[in-house]
Legacy VTK file of the C-alpha trace (Angstrom):
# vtk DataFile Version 3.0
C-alpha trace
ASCII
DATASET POLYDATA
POINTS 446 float
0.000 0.000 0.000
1.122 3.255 -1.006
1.107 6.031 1.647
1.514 9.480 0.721
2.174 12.502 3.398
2.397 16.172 3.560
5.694 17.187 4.705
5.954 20.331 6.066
9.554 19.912 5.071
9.255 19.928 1.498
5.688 21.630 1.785
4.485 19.269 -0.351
2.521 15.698 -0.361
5.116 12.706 -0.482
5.561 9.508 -1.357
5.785 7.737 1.978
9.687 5.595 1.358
10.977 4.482 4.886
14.520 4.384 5.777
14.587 0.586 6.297
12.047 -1.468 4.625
8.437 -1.771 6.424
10.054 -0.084 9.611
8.846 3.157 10.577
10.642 5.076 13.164
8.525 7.854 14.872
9.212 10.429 17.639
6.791 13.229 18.776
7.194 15.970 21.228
5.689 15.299 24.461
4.292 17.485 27.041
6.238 19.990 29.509
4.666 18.408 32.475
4.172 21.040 34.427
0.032 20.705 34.966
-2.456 18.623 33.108
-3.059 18.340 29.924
-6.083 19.909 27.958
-7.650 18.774 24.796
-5.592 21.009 22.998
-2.386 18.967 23.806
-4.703 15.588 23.204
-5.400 16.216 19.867
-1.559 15.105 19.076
-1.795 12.029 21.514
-4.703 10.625 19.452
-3.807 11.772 16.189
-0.079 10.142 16.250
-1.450 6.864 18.083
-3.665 7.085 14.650
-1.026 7.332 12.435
0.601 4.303 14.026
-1.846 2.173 14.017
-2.332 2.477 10.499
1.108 2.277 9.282
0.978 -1.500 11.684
-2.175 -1.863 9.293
-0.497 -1.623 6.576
2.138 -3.939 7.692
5.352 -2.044 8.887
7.113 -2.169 12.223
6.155 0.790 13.987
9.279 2.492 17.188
7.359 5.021 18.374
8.486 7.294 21.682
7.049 10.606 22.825
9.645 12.649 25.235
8.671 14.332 28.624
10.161 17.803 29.441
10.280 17.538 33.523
12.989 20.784 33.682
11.498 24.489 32.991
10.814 27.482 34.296
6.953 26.733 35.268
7.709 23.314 36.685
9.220 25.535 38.895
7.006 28.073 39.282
3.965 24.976 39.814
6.645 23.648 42.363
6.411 26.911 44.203
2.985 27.503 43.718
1.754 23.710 45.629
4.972 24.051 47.913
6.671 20.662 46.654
9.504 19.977 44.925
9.894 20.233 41.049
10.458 15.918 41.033
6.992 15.484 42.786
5.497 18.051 40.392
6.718 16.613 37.173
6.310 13.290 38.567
2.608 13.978 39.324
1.744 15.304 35.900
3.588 12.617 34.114
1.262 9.927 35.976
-1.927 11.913 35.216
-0.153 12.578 31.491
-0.363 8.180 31.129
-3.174 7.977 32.940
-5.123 9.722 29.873
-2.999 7.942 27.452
-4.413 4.274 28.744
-8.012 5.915 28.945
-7.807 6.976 25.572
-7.049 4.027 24.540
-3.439 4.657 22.462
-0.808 1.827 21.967
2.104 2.270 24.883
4.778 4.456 23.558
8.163 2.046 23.183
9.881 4.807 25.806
8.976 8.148 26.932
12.546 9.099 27.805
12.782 12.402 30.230
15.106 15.561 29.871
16.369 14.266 33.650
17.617 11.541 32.145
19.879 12.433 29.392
21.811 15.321 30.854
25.277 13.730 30.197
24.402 13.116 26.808
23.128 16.796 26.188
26.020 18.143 27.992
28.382 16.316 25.136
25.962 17.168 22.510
26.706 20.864 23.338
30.061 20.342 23.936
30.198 19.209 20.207
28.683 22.590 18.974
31.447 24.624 20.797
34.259 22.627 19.295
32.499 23.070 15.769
32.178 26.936 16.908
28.710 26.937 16.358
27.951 27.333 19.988
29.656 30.066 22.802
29.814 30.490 25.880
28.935 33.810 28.046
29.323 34.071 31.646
28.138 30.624 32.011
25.458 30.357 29.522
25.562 28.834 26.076
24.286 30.125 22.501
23.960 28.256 19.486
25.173 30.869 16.361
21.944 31.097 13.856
24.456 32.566 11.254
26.236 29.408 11.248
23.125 27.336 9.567
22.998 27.858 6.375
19.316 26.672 5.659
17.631 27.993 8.751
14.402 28.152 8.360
13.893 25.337 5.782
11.187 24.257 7.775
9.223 27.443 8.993
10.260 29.867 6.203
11.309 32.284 9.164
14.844 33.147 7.323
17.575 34.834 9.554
16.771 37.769 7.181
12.984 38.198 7.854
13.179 37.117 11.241
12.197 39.967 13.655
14.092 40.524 16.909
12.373 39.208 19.672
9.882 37.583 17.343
8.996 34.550 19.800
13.032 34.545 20.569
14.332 35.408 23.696
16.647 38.926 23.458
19.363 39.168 25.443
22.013 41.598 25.049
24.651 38.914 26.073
24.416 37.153 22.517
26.034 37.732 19.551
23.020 38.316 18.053
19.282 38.408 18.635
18.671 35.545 16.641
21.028 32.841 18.713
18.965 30.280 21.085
19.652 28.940 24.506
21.402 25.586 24.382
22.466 25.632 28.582
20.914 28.183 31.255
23.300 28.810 33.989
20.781 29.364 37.228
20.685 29.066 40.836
16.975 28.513 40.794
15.591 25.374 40.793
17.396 21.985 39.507
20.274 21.973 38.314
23.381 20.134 37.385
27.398 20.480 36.935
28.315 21.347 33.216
32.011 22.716 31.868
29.792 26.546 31.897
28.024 26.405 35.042
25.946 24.960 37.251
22.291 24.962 35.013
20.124 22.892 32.961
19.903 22.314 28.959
17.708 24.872 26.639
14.373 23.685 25.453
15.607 23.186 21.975
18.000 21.031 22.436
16.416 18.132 24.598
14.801 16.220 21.728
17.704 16.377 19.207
19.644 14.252 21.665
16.661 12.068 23.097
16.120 11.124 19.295
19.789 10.502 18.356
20.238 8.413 21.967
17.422 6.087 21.397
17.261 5.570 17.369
21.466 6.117 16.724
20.346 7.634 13.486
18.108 9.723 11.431
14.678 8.884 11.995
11.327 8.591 9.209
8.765 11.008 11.177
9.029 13.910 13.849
5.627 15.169 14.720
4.139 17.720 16.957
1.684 20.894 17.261
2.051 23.399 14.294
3.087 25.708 16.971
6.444 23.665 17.126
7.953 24.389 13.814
9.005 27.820 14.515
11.470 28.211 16.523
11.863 24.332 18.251
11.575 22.465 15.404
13.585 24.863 13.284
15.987 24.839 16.234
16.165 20.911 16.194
17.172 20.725 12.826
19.714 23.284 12.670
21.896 21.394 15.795
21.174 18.207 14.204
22.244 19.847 10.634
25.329 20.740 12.427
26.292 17.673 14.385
25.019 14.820 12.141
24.947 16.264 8.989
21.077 15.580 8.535
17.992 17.190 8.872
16.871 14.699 11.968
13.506 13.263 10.068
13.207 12.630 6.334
9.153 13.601 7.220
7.826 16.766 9.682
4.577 16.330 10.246
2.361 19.032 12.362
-0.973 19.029 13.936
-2.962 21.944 13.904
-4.465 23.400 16.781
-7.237 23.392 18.971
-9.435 26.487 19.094
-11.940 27.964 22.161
-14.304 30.420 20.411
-12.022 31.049 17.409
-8.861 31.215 20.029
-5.944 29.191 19.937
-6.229 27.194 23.134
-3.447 27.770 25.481
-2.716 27.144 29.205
-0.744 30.889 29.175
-4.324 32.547 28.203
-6.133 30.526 31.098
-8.988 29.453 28.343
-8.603 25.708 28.188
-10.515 22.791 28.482
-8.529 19.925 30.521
-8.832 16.468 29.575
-9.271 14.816 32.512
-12.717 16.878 32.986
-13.801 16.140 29.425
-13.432 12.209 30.285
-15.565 12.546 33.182
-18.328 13.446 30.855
-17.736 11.580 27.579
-16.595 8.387 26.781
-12.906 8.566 25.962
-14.142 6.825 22.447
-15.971 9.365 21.083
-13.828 12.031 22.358
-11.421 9.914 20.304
-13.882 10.001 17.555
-14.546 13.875 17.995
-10.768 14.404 17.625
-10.823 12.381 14.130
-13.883 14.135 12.465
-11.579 17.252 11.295
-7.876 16.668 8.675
-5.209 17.103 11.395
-4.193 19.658 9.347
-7.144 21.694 9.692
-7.982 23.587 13.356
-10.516 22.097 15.418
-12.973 24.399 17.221
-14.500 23.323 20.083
-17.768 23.703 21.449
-19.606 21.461 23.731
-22.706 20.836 21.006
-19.933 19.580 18.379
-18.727 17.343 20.707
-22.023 15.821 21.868
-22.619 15.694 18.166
-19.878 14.102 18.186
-20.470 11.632 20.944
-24.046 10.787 19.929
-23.083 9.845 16.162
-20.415 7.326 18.070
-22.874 5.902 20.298
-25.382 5.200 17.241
-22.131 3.448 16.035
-21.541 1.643 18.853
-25.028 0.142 18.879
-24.984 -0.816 15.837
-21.554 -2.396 16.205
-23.229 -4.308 19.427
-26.460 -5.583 17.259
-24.226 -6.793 14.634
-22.050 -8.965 16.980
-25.208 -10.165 19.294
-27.145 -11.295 15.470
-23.515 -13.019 14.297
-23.318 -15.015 18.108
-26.796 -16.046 17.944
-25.859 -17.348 14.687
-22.391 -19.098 15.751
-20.342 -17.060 13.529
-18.096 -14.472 14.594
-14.927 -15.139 12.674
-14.095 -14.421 8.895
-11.174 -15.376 7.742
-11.801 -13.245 4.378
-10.048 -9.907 4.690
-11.278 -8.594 1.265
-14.297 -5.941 1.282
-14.225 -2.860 -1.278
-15.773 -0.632 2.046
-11.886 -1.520 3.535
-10.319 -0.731 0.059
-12.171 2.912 -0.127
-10.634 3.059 3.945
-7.545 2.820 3.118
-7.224 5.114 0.381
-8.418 7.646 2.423
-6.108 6.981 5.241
-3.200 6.521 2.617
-3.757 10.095 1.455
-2.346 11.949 3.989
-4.743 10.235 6.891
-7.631 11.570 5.604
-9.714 10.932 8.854
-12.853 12.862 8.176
-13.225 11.096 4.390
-12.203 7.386 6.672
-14.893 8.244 8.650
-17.005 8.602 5.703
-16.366 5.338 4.390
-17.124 3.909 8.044
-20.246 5.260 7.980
-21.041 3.441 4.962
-20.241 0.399 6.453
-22.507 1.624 9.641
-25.444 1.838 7.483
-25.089 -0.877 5.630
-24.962 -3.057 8.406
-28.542 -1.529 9.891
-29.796 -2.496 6.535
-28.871 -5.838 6.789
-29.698 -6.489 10.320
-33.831 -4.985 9.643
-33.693 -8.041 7.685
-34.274 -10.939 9.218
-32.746 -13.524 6.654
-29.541 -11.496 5.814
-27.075 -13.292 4.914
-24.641 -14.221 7.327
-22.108 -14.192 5.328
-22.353 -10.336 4.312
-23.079 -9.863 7.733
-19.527 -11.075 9.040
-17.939 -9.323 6.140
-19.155 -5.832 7.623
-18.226 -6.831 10.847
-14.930 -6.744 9.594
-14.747 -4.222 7.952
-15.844 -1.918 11.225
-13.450 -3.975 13.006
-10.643 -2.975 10.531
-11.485 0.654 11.201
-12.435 1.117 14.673
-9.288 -0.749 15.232
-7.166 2.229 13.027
-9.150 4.508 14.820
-8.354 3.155 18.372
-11.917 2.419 18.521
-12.349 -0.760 20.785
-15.551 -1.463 21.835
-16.224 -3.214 25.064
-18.134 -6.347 24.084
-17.976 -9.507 24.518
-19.551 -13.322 24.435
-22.362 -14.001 26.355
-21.994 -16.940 29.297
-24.782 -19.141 29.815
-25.638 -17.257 32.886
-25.836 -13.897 30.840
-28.000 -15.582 28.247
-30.161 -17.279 30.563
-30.776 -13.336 31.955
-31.256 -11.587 28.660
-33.873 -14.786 27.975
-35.815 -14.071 31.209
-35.723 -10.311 30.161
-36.977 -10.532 26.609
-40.154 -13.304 28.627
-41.150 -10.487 30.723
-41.073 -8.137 28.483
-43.419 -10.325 25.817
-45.470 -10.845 28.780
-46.141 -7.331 29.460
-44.404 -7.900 33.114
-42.823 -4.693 33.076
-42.019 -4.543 36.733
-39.497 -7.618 36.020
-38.030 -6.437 32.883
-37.123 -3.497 34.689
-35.520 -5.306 37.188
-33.432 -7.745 34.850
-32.730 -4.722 32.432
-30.599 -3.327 35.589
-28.741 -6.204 36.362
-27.785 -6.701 32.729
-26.686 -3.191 33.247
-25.130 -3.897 35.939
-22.897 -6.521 34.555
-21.313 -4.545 32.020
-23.381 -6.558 29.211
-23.832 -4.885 25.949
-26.635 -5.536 24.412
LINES 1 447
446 0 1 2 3 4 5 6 7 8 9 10 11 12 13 14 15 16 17 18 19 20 21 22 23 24 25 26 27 28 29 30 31 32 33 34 35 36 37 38 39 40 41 42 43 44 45 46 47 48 49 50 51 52 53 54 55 56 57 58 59 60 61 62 63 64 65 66 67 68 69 70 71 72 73 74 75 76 77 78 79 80 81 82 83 84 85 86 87 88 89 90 91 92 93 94 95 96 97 98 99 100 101 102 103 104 105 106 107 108 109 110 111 112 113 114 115 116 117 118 119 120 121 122 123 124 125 126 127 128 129 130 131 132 133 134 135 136 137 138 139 140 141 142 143 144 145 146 147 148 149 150 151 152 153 154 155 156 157 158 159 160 161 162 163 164 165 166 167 168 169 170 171 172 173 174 175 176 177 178 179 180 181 182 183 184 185 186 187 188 189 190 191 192 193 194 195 196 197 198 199 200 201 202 203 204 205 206 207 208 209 210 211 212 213 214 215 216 217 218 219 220 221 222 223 224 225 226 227 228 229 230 231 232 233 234 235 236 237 238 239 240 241 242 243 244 245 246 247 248 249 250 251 252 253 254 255 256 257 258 259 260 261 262 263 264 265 266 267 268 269 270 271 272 273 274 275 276 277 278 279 280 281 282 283 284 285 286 287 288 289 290 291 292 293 294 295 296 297 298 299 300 301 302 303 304 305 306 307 308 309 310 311 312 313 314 315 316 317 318 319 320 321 322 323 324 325 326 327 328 329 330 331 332 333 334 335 336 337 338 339 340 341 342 343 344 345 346 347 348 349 350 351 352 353 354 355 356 357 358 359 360 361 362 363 364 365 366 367 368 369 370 371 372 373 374 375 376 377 378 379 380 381 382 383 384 385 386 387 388 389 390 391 392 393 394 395 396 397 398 399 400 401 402 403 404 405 406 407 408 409 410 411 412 413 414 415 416 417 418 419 420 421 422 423 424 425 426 427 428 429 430 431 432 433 434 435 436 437 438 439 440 441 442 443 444 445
């Protein structure tokens, strides 16, 4: 299967050609965990999990990792703020950070490796820009020289000649010039740790160049993150690695657009978010999953609470049809096809091939959705068709990281739903109340 992507790179839609054949080697930037996340920050997390899970679809080997920055300036100022210390805070967040991974459903990233961790290796990654003289030192801090890469801004099209002065850079009269980033802060606030400059900790920018060189020991076929990323971190990224490694760090950048509140970009800095954790508490993590999905990650998403209870409500008509069609193929002692082949997976996977086309996937699963109702009003469809669009929903709730929680009746859970549907056809509504609450109960879908 052919998989074509933009690349914000190249700016243009690509041939998908991994490095090694039917490997794909991913790394996306994770959270500063410094609070909890909101849905702006989620939209990634579900998005990437997406894109893996259809890549394993279409048969490659998927490394994925996702870093954690646990050193900056407002895990500190969170520290302060509930009077612990910066470990407990970014320990904290990272825990509630997983916790909404797992209820979301997403595969386990193969390692979310933390900034804490790979100080050494950062230490001699900046040590290498000095001795290359792309890096300098002042009173104990450390600069990387924007003059000396020659394609900065390949990636955001912010050249070092249209590139304002403070224009989301830091200025600092201590640099050579305006345009040169942090690589090592020398502080006395806060952690930090021994270095040839100073006692400090690394720059932003500089974290995930060596994170993705330490784990993969080599250029990699995808960085991701939030459009928000490529200018300046992800332009930052790629001039170290440019200058260290001789390579751009990813063949493909791809970015995520944002999440919007009334036409606003979403941002913890303006105070109007929506956190995650409250959203689960009212939805079911699948059709927030699902909500996420309906727009191109390319696109913004803006949130209000009626899309998303549109949002949940078309899932949940899903979902019961998904649970009729399983219930009508175990009363019938077929569950299993062995038959891959449907033209409603074929029109799936084009979509998803294009550049993960979600909303026009979703399209094509509707299709399947209503299909299947029509075949289960009848009562001598053919069982055969029947398990074929089981599969087919199967094949793309699964992409989706859509799993819905069903399973095989016992004989005691049959032997309820049979006293149920009596009472019912004898008008004992009083009973079928009763039952319908302990199939409830149970967890039984039906």
């Amino acid at each position: 299967m052919e998989i074509k992507i933009f690349n914000t790179l190249t700016k243009k839609s690509e041939l998908f050609v991994p490095i090694h054949p039917k490997k794909v080697t991913m790394y996306v930037c994770g959270p500063t965990v410094y609070n909890y996340i909101h849905i702006g920050n989620a939209r990634p997390v579900v998005f990437f999990d997406v894109v893996r899970r259809f890549f394993e679809h279409a048969g490659y080997k998927v490394t994925y990792i996702s870093n954690f920055t646990d050193i900056d300036d407002r895990i500190i100022e969170q520290a302060m703020k509930e009077n612990k210390r910066e470990e407990e805070i970014s320990e904290k967040y990272i825990a509630a950070f997983l916790e909404s991974v797992e209820k979301l459903q997403c595969i386990p990233y193969e390692k979310n490796p933390k900034v804490t961790e790979n100080i050494e290796n950062i230490v001699g990654f900046i040590e290498k820009l000095i001795d290359l003289q792309s890096a300098y030192v002042v009173d104990g801090d450390v600069y990387f020289r924007v003059s000396k890469s020659k394609d900065y801004g390949v990636l955001s099209g912010q050249t070092t000649e249209n590139l304002e002065d403070g224009a989301r850079i830091d200025v600092n009269e201590a640099k050579e010039d305006p345009k040169d980033f942090t690589l090592w802060k020398k502080t006395t606030q806060g952690r930090a740790w021994d270095s040839p400059w100073s006692k400090g900790r690394p720059g932003w920018h500089t974290e995930c160049v060596v994170m993705v060189q330490d784990f993969f020991k080599e250029k990699i076929d995808i960085h991701g993150g939030g459009t928000e990323l490529r200018f300046p971190h992800h332009e930052n990224e790629i001039a170290q690695s440019n200058i260290v490694y001789g390579h751009r760090l990813a063949n493909v950048w791809m970015h995520n657009n944002r999440v919007d509140l009334a036409g606003v970009k979403m941002s913890k800095s303006l105070g109007n978010v929506v956190w995650l954790k409250d959203i689960l508490e009212k939805v079911s993590p699948k059709a927030f999953r699902f909500y996420m999905l309906t727009s191109h990650y390319r696109l913004p998403i803006l949130y209000k609470e009626e899309l998303l209870m549109q949002a949940v409500s078309e899932y949940e008509k899903m979902e019961r049809t998904y649970v009729n069609l399983f219930r009508r193929l175990e009363a019938s002692g077929a569950l299993v096809l062995n038959e891959q082949k449907s033209s409603l997976i074929d029109g799936f996977n084009q979509e998803m091939a294009d550049d993960f086309n979600t909303p026009n996937a979703i399209t094509v699963l509707y299709e399947a959705i209503k299909e299947a109702n029509k075949e289960l009003r009848n009562p001598n469809a053919d069982i055969k068709n029947l398990l074929i669009l089981k599969n087919a929903i199967d094949v793309m709730f699964g992409v989706f990281g859509i799993e819905v929680d069903i399973h095989e009746l016992n004989e005691n859970e049959k032997s309820l739903i049979d006293r149920w549907q009596q009472a019912r056809k004898n008008k004992d509504f009083i009973t079928a109340d009763r039952l319908r609450e302990e199939i409830a109960a149970r967890g039984v879908k039906w």
